[in-house]
Short mmCIF file of the C-alpha atoms (twelve columns), coordinates in Angstrom:
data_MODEL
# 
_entry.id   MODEL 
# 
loop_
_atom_site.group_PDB 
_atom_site.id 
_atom_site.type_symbol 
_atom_site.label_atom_id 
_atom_site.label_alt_id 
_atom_site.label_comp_id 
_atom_site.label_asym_id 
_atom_site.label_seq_id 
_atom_site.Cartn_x 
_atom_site.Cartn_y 
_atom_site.Cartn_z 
_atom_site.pdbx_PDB_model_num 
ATOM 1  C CA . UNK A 1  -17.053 9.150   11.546  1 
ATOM 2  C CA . UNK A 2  -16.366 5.538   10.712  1 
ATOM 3  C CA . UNK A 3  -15.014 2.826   13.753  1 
ATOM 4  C CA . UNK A 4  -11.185 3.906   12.586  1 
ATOM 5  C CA . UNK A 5  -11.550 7.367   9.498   1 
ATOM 6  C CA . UNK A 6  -7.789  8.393   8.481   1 
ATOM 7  C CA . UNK A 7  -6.854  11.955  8.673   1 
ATOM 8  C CA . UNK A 8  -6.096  14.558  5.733   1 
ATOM 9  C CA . UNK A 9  -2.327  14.272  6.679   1 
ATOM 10 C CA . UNK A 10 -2.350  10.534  7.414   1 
ATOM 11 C CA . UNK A 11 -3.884  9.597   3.861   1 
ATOM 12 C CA . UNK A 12 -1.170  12.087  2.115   1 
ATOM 13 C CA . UNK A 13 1.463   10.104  4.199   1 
ATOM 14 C CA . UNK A 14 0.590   6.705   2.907   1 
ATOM 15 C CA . UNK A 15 0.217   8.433   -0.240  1 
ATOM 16 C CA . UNK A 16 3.179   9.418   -0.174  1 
ATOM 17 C CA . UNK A 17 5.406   6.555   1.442   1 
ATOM 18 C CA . UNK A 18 3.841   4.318   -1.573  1 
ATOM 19 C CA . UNK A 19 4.779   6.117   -4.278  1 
ATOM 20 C CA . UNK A 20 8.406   7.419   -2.700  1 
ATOM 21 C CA . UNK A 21 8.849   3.413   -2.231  1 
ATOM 22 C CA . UNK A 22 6.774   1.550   -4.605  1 
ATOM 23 C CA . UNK A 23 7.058   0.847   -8.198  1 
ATOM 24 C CA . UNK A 24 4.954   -1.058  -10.345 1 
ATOM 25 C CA . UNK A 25 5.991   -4.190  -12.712 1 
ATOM 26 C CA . UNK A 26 3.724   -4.658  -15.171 1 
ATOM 27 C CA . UNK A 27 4.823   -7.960  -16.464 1 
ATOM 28 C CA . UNK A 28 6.418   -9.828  -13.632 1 
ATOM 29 C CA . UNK A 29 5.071   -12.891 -11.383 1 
ATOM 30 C CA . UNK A 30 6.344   -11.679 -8.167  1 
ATOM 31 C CA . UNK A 31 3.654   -9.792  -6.010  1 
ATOM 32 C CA . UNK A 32 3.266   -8.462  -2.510  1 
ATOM 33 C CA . UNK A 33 0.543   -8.829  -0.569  1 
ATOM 34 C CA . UNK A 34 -1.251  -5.923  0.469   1 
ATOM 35 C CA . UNK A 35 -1.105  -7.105  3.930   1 
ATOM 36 C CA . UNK A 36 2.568   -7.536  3.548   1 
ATOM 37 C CA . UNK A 37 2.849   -3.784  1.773   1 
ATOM 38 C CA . UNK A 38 1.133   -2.053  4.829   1 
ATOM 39 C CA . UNK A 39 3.139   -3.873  7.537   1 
ATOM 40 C CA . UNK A 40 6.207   -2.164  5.574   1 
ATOM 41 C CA . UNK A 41 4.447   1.242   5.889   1 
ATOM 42 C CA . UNK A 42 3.265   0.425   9.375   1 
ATOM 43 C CA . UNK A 43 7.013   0.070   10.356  1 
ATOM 44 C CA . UNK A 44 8.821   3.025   8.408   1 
ATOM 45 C CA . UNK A 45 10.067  5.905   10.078  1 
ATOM 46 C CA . UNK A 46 6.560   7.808   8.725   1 
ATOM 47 C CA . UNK A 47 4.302   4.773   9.478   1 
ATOM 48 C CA . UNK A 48 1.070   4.205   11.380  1 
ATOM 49 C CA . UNK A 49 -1.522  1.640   12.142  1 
ATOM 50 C CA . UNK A 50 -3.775  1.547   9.068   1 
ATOM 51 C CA . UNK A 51 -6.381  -1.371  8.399   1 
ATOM 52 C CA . UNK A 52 -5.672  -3.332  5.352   1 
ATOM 53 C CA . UNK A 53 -8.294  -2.378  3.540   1 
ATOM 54 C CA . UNK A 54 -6.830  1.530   4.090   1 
ATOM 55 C CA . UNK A 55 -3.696  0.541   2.688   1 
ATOM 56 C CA . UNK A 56 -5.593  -1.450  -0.399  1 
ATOM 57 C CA . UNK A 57 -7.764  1.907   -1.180  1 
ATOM 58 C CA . UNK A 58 -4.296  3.679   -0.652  1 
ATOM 59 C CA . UNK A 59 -2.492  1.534   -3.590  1 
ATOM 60 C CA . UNK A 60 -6.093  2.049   -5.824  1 
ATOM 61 C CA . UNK A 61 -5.751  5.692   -4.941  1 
ATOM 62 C CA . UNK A 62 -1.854  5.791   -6.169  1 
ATOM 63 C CA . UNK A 63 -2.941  3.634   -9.194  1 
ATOM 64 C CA . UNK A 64 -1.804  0.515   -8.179  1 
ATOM 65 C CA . UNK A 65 -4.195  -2.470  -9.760  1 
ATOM 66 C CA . UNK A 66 -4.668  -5.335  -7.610  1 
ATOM 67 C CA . UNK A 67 -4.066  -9.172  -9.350  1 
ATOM 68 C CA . UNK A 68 -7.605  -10.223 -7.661  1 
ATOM 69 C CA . UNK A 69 -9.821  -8.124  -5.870  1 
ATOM 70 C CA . UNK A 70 -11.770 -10.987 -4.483  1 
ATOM 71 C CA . UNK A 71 -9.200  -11.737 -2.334  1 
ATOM 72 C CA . UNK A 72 -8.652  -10.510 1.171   1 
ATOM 73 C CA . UNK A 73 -5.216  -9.799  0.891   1 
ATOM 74 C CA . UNK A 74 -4.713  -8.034  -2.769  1 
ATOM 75 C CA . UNK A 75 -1.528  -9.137  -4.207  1 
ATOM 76 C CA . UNK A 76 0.048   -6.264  -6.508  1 
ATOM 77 C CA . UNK A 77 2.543   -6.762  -9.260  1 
ATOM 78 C CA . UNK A 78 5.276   -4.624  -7.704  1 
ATOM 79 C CA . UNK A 79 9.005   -3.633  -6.704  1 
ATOM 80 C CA . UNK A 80 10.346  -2.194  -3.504  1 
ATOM 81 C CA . UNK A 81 12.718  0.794   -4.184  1 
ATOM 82 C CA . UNK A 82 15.885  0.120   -2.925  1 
ATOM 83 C CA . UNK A 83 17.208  2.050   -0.363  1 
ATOM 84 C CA . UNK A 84 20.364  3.784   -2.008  1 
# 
């Protein structure tokens, strides 16, 4: 096992949480950082500590494309779901 390896359950969680509260936009300027997208997770009623590059292999997993993967922080073109 790696320094910090996610679970089974844990990576179905974050699986889940981002596609239960993300949704993609295609053609808009406004992003979220990935950092910014995991903190969310981190502090939802489901959430964890994950590392930041866990939550970036998360969105790839959920087929989420980052803007720049150079970057440290991967900014995704993206919408919260409201809360209804």
């Amino acid at each position: 096992m790696g320094d910090y390896e996610l679970s089974d359950i844990e990576i179905k969680t974050i699986d889940n949480w981002i596609k239960e509260n993300i949704l993609p936009q295609k053609g808009s300027k406004n992003t979220y950082a990935s950092f910014a997208l995991k903190t969310l997770f981190e502090e939802s009623s489901v959430g964890f500590f994950v590392t930041n590059k866990q939550f970036k292999e998360a969105m790839v997993r959920c087929n989420f494309s980052p803007v720049n993967k150079n970057k440290l922080n991967w900014d995704f073109r993206v919408s919260l779901k409201s809360e209804s």
